[in-house]
PDB file of N, CA, C and O in Angstrom, chain B, residues numbered from 101:
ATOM      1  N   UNK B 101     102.393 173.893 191.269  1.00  0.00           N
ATOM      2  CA  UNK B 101     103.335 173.780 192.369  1.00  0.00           C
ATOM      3  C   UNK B 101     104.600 173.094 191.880  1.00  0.00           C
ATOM      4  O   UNK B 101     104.533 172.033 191.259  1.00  0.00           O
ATOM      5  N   UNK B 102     105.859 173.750 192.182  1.00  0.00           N
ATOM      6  CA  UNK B 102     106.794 173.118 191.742  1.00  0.00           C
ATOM      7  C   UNK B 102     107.178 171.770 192.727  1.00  0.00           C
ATOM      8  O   UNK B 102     106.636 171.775 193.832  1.00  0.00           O
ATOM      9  N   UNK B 103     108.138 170.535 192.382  1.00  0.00           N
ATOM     10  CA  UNK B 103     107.932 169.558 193.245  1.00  0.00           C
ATOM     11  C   UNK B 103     109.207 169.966 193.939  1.00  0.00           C
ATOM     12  O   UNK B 103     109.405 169.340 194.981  1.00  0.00           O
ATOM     13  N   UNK B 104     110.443 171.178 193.508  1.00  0.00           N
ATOM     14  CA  UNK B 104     111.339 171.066 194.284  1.00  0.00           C
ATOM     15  C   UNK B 104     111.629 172.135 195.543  1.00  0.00           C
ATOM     16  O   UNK B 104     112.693 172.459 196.069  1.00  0.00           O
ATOM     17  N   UNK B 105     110.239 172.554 195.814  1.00  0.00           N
ATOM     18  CA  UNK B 105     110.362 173.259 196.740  1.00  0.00           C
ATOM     19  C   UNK B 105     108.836 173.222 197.492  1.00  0.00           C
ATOM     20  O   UNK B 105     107.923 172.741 196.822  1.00  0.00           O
ATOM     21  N   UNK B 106     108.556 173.672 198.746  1.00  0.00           N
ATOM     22  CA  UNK B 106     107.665 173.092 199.690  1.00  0.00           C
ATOM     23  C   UNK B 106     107.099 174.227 200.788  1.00  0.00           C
ATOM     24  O   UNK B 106     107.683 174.358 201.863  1.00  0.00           O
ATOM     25  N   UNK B 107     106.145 174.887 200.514  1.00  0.00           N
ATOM     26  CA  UNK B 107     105.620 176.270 201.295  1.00  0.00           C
ATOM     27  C   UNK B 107     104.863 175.878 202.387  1.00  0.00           C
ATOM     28  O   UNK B 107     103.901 175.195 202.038  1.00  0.00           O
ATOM     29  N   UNK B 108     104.939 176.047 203.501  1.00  0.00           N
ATOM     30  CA  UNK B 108     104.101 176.030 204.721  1.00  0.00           C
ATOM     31  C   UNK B 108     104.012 176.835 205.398  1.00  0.00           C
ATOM     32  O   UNK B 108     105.117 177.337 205.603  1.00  0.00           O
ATOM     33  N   UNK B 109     103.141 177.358 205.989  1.00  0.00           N
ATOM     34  CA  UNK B 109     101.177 177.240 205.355  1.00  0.00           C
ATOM     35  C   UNK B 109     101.380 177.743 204.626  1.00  0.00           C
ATOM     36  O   UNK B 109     102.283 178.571 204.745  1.00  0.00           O
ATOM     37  N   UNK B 110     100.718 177.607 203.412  1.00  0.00           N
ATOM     38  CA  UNK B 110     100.562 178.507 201.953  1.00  0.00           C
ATOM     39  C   UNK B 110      98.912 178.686 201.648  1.00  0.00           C
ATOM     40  O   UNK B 110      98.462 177.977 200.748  1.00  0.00           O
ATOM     41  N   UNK B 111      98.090 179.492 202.272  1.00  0.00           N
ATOM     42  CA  UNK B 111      98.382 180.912 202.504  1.00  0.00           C
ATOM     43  C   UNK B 111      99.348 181.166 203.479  1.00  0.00           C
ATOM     44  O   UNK B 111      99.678 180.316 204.307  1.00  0.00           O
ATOM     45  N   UNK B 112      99.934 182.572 203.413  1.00  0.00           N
ATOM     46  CA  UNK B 112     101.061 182.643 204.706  1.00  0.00           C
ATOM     47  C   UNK B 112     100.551 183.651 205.392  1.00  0.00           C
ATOM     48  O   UNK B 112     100.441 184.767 204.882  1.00  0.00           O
ATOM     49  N   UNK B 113     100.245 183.434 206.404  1.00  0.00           N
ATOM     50  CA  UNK B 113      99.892 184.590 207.255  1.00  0.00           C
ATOM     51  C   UNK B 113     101.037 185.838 207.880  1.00  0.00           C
ATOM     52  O   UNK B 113     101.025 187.068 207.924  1.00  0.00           O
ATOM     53  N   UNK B 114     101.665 185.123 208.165  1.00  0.00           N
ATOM     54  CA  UNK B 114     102.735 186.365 208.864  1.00  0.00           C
ATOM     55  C   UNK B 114     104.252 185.219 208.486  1.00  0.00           C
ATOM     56  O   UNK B 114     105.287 185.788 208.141  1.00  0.00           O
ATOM     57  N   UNK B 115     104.248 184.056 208.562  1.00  0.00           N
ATOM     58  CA  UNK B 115     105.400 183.286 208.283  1.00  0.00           C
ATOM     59  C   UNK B 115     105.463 182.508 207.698  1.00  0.00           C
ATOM     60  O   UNK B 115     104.311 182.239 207.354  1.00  0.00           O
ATOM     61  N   UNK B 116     106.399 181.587 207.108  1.00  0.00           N
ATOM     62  CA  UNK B 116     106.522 180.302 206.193  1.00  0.00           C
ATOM     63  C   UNK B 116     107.383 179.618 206.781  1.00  0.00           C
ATOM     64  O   UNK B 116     108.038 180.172 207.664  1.00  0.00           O
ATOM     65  N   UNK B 117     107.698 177.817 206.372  1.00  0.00           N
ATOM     66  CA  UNK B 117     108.697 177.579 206.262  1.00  0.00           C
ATOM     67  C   UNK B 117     108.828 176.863 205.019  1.00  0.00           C
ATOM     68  O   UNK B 117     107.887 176.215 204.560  1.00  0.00           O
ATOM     69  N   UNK B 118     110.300 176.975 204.274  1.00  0.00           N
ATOM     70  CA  UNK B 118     110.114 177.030 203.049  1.00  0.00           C
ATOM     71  C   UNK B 118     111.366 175.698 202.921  1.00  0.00           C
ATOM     72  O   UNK B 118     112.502 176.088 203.193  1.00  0.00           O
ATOM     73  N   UNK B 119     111.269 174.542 202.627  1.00  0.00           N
ATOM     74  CA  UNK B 119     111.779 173.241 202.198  1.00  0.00           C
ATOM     75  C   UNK B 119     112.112 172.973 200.991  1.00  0.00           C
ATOM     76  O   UNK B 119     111.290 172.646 200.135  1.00  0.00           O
ATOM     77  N   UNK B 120     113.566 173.100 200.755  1.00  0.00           N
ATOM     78  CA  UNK B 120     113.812 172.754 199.251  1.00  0.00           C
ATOM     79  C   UNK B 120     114.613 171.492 198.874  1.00  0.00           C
ATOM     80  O   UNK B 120     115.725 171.283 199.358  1.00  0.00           O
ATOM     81  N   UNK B 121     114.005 170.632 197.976  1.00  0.00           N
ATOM     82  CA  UNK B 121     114.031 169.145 197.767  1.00  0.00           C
ATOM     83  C   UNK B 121     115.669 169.215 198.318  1.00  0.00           C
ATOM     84  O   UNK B 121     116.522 170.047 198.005  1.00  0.00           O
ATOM     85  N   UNK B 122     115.779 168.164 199.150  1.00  0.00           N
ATOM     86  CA  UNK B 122     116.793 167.606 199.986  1.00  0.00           C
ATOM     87  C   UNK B 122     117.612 167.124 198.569  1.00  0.00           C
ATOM     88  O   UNK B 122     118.406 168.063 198.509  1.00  0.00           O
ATOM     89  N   UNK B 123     117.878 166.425 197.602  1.00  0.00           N
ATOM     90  CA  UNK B 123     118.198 166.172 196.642  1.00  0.00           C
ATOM     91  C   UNK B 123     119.553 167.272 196.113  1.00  0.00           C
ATOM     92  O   UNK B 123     120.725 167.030 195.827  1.00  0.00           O
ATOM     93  N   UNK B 124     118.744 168.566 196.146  1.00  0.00           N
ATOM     94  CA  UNK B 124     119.208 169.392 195.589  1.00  0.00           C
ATOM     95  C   UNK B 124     120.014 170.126 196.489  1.00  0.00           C
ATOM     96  O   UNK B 124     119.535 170.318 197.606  1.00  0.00           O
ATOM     97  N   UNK B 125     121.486 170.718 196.161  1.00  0.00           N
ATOM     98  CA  UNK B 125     122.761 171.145 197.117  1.00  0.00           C
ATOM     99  C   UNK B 125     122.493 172.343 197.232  1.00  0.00           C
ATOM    100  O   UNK B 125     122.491 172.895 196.131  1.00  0.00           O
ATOM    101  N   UNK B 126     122.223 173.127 198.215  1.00  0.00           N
ATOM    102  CA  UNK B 126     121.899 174.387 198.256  1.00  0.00           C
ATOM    103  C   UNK B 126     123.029 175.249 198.396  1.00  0.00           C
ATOM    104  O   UNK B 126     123.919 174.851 199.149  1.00  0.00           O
ATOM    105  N   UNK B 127     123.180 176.385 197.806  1.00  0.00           N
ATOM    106  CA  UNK B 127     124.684 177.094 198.437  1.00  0.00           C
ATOM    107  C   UNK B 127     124.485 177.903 198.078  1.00  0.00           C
ATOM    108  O   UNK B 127     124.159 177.774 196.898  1.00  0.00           O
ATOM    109  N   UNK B 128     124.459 179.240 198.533  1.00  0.00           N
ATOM    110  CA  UNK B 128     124.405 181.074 197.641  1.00  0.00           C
ATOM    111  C   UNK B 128     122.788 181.164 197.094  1.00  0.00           C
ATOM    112  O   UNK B 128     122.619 181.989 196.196  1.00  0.00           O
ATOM    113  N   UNK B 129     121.987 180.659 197.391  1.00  0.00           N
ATOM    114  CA  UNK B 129     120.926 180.290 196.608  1.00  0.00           C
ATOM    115  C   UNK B 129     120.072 181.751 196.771  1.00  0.00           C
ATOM    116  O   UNK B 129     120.116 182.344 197.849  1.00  0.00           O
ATOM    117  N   UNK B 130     119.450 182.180 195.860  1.00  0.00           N
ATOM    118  CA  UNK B 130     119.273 183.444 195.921  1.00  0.00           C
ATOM    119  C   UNK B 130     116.805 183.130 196.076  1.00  0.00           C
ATOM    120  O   UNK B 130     116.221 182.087 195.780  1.00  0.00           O
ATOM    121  N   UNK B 131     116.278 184.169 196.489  1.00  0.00           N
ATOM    122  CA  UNK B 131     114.791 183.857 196.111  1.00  0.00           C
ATOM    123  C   UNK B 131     114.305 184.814 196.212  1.00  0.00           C
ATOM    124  O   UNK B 131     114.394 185.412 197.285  1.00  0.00           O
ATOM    125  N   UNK B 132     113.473 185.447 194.959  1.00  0.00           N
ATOM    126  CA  UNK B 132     112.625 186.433 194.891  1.00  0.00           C
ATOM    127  C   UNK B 132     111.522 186.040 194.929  1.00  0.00           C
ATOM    128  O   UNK B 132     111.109 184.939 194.565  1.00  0.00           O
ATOM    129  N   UNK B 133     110.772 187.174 195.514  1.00  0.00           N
ATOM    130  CA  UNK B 133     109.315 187.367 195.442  1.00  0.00           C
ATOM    131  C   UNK B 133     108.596 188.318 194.586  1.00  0.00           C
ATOM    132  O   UNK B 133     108.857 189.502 194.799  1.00  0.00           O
ATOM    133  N   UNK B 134     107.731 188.047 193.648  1.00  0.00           N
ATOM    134  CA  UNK B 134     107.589 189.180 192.425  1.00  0.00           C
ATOM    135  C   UNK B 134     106.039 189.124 192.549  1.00  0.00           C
ATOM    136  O   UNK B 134     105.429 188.055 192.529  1.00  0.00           O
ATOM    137  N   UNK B 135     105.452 190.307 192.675  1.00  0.00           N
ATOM    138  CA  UNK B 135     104.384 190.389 192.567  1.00  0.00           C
ATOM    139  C   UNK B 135     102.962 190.323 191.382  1.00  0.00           C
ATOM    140  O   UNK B 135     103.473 189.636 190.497  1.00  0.00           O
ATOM    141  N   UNK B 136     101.815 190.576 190.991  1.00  0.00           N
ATOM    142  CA  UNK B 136     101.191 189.825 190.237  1.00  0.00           C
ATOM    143  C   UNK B 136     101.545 191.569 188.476  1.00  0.00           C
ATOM    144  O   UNK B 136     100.901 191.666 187.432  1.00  0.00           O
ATOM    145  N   UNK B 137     102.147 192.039 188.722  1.00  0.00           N
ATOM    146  CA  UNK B 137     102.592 193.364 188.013  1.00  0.00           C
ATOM    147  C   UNK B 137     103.872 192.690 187.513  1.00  0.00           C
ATOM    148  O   UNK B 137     104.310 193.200 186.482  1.00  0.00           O
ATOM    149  N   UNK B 138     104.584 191.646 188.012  1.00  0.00           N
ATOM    150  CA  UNK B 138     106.119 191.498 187.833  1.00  0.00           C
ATOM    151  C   UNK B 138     107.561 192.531 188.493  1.00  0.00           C
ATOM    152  O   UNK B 138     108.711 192.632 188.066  1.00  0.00           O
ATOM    153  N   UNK B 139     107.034 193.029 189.407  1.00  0.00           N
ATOM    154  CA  UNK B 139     108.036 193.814 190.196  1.00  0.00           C
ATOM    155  C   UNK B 139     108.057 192.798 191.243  1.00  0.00           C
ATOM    156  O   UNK B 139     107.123 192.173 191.744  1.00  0.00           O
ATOM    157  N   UNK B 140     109.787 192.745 191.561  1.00  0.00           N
ATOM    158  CA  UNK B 140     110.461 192.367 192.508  1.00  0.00           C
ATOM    159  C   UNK B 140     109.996 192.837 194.039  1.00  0.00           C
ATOM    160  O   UNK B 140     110.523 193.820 194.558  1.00  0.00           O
ATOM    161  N   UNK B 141     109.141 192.190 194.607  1.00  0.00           N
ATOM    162  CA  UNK B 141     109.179 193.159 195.597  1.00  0.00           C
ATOM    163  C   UNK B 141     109.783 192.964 197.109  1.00  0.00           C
ATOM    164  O   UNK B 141     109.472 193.802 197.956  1.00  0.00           O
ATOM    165  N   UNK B 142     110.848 191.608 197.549  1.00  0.00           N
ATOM    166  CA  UNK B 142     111.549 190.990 198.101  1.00  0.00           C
ATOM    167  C   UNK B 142     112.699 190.160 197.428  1.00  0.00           C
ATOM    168  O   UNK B 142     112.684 189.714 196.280  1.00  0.00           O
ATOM    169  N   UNK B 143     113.587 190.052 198.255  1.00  0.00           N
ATOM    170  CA  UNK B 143     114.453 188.908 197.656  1.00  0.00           C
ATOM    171  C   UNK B 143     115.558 188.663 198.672  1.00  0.00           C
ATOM    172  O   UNK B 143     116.475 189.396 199.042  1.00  0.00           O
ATOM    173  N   UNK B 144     115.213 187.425 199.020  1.00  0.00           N
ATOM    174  CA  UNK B 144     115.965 186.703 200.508  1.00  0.00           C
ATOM    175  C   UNK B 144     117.269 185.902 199.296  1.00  0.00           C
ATOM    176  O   UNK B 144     117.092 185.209 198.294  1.00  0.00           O
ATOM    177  N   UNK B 145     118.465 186.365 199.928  1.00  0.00           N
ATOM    178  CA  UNK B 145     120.002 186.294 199.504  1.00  0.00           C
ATOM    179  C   UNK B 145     120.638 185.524 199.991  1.00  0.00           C
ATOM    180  O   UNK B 145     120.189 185.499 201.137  1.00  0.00           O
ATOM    181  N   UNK B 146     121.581 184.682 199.928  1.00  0.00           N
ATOM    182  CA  UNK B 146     122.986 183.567 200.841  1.00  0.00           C
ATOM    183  C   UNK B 146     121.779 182.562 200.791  1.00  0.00           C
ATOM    184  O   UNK B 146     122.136 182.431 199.620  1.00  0.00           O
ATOM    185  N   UNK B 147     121.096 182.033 200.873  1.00  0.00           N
ATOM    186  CA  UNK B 147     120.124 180.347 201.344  1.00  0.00           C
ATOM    187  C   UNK B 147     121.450 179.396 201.392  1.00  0.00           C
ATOM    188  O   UNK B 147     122.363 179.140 200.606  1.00  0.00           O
ATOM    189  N   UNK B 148     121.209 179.133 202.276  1.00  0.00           N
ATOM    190  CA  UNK B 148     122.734 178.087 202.339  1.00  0.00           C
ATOM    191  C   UNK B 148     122.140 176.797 202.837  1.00  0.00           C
ATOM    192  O   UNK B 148     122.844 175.907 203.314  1.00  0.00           O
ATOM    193  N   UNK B 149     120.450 176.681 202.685  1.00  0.00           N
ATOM    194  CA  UNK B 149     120.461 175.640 203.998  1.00  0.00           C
ATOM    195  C   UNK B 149     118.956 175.037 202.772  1.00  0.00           C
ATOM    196  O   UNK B 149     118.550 175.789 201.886  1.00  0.00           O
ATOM    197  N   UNK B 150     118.516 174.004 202.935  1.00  0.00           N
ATOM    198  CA  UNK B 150     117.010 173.350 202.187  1.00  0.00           C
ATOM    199  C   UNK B 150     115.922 173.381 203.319  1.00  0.00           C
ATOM    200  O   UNK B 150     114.999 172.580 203.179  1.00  0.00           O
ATOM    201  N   UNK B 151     115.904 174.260 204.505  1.00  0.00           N
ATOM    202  CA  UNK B 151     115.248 175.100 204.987  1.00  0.00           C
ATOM    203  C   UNK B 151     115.252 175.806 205.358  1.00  0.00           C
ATOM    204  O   UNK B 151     116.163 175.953 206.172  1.00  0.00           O
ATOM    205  N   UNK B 152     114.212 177.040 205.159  1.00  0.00           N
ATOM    206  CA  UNK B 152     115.021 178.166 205.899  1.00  0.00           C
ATOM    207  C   UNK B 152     112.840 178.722 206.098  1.00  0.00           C
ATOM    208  O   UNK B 152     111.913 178.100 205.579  1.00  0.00           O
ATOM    209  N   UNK B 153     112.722 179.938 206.942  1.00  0.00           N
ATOM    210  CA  UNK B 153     111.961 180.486 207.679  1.00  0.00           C
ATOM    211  C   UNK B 153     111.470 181.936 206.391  1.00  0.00           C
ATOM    212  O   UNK B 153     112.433 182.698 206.309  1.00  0.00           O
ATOM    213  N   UNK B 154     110.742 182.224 205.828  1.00  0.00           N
ATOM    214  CA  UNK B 154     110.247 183.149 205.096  1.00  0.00           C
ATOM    215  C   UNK B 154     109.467 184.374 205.699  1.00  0.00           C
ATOM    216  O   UNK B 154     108.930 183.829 206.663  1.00  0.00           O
ATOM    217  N   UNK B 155     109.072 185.684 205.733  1.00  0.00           N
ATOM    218  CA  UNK B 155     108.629 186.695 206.956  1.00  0.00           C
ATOM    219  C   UNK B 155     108.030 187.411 205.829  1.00  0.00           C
ATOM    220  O   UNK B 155     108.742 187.872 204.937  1.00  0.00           O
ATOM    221  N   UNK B 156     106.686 187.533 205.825  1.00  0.00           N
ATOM    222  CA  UNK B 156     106.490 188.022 204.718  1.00  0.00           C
ATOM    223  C   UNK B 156     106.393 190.269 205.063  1.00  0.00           C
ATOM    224  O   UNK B 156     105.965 191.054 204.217  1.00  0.00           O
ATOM    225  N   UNK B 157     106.770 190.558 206.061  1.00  0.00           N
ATOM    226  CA  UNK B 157     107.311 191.432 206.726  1.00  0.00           C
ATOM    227  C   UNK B 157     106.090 192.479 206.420  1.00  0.00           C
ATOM    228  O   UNK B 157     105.038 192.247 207.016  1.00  0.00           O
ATOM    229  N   UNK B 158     106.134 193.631 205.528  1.00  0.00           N
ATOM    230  CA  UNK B 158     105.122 194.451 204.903  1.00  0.00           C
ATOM    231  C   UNK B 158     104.532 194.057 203.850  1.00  0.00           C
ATOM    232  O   UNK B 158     104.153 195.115 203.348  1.00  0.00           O
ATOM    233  N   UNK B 159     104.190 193.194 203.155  1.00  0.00           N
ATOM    234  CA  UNK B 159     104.083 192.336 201.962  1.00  0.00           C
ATOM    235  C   UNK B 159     102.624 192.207 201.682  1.00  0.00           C
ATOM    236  O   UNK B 159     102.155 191.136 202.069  1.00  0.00           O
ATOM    237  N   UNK B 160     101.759 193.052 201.089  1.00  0.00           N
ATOM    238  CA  UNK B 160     100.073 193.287 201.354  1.00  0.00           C
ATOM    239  C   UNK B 160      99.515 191.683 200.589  1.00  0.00           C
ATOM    240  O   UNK B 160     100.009 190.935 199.745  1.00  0.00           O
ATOM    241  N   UNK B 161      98.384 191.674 201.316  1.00  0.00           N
ATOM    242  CA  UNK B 161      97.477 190.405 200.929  1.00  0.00           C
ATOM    243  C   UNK B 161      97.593 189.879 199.659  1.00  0.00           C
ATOM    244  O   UNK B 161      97.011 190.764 199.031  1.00  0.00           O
ATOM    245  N   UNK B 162      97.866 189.224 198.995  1.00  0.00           N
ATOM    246  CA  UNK B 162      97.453 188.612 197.633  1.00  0.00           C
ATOM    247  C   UNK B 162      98.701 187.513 196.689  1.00  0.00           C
ATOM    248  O   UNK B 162      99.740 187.033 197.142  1.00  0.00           O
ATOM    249  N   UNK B 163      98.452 187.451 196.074  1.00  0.00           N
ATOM    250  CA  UNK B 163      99.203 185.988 195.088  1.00  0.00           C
ATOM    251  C   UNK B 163     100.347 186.931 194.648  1.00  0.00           C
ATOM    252  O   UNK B 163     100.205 188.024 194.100  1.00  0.00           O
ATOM    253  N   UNK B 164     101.765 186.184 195.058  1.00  0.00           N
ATOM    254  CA  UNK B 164     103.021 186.597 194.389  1.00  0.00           C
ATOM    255  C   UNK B 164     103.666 185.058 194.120  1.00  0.00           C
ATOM    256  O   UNK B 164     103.043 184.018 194.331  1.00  0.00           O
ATOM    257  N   UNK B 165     104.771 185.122 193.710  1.00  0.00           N
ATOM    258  CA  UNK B 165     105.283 184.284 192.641  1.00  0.00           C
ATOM    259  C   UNK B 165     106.563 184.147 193.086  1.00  0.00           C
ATOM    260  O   UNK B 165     106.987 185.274 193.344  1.00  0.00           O
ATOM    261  N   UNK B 166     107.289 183.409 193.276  1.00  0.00           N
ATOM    262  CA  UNK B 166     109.104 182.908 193.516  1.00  0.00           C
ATOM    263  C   UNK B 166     109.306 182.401 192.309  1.00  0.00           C
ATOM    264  O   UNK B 166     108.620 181.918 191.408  1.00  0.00           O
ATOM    265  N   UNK B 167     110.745 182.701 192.579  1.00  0.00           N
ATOM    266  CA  UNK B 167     111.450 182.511 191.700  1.00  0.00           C
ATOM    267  C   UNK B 167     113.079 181.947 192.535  1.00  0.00           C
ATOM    268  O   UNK B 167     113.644 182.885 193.097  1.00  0.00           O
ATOM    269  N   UNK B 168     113.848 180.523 192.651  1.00  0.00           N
ATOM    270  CA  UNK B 168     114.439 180.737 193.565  1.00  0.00           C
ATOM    271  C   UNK B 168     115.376 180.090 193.031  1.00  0.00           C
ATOM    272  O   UNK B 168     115.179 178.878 192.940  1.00  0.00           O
ATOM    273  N   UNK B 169     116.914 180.725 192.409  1.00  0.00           N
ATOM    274  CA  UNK B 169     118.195 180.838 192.152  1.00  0.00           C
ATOM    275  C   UNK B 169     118.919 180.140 192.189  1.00  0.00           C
ATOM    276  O   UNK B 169     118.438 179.541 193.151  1.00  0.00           O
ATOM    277  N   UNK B 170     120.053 179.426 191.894  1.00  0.00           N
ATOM    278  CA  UNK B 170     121.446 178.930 192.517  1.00  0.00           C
ATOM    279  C   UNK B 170     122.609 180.000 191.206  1.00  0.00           C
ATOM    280  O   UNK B 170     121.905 179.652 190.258  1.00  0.00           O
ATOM    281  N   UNK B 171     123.258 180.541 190.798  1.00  0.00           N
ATOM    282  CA  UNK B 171     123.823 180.896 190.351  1.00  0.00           C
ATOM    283  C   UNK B 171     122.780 181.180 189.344  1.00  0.00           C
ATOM    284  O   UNK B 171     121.697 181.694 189.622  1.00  0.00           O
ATOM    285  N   UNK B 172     123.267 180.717 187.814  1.00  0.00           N
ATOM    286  CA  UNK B 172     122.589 181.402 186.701  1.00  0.00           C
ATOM    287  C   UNK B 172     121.450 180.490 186.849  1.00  0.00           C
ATOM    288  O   UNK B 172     120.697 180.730 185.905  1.00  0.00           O
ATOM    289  N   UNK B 173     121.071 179.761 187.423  1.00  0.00           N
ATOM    290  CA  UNK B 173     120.337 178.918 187.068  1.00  0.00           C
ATOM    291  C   UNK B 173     118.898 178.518 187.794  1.00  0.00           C
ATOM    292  O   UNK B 173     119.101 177.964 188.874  1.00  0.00           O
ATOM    293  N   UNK B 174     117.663 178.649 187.501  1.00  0.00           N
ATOM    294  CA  UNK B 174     116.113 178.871 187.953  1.00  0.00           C
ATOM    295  C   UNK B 174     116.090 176.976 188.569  1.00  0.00           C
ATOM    296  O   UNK B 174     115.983 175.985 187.847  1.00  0.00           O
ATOM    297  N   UNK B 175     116.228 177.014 190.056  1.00  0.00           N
ATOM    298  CA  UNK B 175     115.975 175.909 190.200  1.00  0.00           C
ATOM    299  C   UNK B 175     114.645 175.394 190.857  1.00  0.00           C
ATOM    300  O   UNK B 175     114.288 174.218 190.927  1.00  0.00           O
ATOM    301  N   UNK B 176     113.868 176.685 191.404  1.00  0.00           N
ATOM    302  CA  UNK B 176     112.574 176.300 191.552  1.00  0.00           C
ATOM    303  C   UNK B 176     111.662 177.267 191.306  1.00  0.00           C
ATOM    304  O   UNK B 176     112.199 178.374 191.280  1.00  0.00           O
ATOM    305  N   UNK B 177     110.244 177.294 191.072  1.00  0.00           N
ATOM    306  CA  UNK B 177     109.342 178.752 191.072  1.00  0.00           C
ATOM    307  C   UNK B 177     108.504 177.994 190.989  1.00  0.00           C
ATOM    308  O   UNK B 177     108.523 176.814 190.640  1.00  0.00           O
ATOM    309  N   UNK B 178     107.353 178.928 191.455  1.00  0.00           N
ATOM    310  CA  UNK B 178     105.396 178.682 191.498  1.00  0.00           C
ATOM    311  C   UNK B 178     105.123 180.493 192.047  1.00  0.00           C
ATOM    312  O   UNK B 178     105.470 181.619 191.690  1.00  0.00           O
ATOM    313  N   UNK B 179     104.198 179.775 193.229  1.00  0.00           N
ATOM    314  CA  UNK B 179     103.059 180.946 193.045  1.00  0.00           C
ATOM    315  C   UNK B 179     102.769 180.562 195.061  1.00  0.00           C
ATOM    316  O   UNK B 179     102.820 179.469 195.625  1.00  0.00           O
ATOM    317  N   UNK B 180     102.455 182.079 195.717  1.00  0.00           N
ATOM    318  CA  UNK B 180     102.128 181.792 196.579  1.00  0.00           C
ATOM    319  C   UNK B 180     101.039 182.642 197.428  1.00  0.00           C
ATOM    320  O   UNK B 180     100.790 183.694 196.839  1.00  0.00           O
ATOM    321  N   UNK B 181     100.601 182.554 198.162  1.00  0.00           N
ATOM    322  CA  UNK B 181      99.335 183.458 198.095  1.00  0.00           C
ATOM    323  C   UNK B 181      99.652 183.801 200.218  1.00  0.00           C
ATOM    324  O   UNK B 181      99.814 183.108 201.223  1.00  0.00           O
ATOM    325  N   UNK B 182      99.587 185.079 199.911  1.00  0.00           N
ATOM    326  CA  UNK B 182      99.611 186.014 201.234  1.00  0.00           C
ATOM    327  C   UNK B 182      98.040 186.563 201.533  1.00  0.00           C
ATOM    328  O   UNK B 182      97.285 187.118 200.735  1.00  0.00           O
ATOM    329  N   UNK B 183      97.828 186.259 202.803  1.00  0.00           N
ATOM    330  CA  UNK B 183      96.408 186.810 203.494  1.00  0.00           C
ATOM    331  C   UNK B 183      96.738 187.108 204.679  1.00  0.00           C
ATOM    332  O   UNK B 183      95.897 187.552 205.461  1.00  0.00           O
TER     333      UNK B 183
END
């Protein structure tokens, strides 16, 4: 688990809310979701805020992975598990 970001409930059933260390300035912040193959298979764009609401929309049961952006730069990732 990374410490700068914060999944609730993780498993996610139908929603999240997703908390990213207050510390850190959020702006343009980009977050993919990549599945256990490594295909992209979401990616929520603009994050302007250190919370924001996640929908895991059509997104079938099982462990995918973030990866979540500020420009060039990987400022948080782990692993999250959909049921």
């Amino acid at each position: 688990m990374d410490n700068n970001i914060n999944i609730f409930p993780n498993p996610i059933n139908t929603t999240a809310t997703i908390q990213i260390n207050e510390q850190m300035k959020v702006k343009n912040a980009e977050m993919k979701i990549i599945d256990i193959m490594g295909r992209t298979v979401k990616t929520i764009s603009s994050i302007q805020s250190n919370e924001f609401t996640f929908d895991r929309d059509k997104l079938s049961d099982g462990i995918y992975f973030y990866q979540l952006s500020q420009g060039n730069e990987i400022i948080a990732k782990g692993k999250m598990l959909i049921e």
